[in-house]
BAMI-166793 format. One record per atom (N, C-alpha, C): x, y, z; residue in one letter. Coordinates in pm, whole numbers, plus 50000, padded with zeros to 5 digits. Example, Ala and Ser with C-alpha at 12.3 -4.5 7.8 and 13.67 -1.06 7.14 Angstrom:
# BAMI-166793
513194943150780A;512304955050780A;513204967050780A;512854977550708S;513674989450714S;512905000350787S;
***
This chain:
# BAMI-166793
571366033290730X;571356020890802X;572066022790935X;571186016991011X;571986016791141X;572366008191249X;573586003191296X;573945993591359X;574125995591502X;573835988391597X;574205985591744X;575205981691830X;576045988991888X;577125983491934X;576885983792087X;577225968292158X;576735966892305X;578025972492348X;578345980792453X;579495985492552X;579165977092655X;580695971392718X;580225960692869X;580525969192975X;581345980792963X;582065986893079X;581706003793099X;581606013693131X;581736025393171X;582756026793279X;583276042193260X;583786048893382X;582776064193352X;582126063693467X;581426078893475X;581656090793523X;583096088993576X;584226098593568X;584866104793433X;585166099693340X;585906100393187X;584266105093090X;583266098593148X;582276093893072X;582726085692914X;583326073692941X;584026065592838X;583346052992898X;582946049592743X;582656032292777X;583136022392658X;583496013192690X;584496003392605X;583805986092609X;584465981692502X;583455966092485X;584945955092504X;585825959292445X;587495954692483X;588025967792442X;589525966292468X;590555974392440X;590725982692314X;590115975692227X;590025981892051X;588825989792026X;587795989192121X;586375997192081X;586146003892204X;586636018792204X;586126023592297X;585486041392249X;584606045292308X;583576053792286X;583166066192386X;583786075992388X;583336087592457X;582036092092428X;581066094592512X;579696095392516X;579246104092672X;579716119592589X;579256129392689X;577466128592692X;577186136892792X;575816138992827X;575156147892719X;575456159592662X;575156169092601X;575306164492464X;575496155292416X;576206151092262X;574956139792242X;573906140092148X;573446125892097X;574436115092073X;575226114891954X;575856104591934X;577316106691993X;578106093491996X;579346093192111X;580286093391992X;581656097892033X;582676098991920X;583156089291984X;583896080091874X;584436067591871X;586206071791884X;587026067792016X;588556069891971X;589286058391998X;589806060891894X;591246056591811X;592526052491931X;593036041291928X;594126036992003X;595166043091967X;596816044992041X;597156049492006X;598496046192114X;599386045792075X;601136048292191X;601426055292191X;601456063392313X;602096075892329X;603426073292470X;604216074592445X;605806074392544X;605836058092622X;605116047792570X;604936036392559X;603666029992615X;602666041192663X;601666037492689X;600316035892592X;599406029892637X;598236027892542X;597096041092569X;596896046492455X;595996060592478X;595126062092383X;594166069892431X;592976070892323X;592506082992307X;592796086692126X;592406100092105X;591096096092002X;590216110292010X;588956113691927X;590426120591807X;589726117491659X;590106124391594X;589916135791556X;591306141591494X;590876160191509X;591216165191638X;591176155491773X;591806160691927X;592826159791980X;593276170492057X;594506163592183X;594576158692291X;592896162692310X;592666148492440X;593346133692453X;594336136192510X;594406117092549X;593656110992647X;593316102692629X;592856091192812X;593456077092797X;594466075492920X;595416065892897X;594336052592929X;594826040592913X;594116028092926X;594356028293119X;595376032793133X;595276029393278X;594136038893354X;593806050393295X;593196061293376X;591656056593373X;591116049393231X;590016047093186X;589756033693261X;590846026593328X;590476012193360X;590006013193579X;590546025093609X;591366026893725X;589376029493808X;588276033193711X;587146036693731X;585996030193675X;586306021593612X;585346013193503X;584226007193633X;583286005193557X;582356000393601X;581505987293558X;581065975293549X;580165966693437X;578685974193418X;578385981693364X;577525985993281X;577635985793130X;576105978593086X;575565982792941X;575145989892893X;575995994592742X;575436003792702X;575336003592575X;573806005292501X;573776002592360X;573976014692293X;575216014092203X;575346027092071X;574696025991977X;573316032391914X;573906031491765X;574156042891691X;574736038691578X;575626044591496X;575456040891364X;575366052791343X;574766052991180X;575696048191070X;575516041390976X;576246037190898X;576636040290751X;577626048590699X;577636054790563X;577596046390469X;576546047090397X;576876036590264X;576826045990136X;578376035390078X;578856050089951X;578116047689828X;577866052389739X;576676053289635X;577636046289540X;577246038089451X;578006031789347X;578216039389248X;
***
């Protein structure tokens, strides 16, 4: 099953696009589907890692380039077997 998630914003610098502050989505060129990262405080700032990475991208760096562009994800949905 698969669901649609609208993105309102890009920066095509980061190649990161976000819908608010809690859903945001790295979506390189070379990759079909976009890895989804995780919020996070790091030395009191707001940052966003892919899990498994040490990439950070702070909220300020990701905001400093944003753009209003749409962008539809979808994303497949695991459903666990009873």
């Amino acid at each position: 099953m698969q669901i649609e998630i609208k993105l309102k914003f890009y920066n095509p610098i980061l190649q990161v696009a976000l819908s608010h502050w809690r859903e945001v989505y790295f979506i390189p060129n070379d990759v079909n589907e976009p890895i989804q990262l995780t919020p996070e405080f790091y030395r009191g700032d707001l940052v966003y890692r892919a899990k498994g990475k040490s990439k950070r991208y702070s909220y300020r760096q990701i905001k400093k380039d944003l753009i209003p562009q749409i962008i539809i994800v979808k994303k497949e949905l695991q459903l666990l077997p009873f």
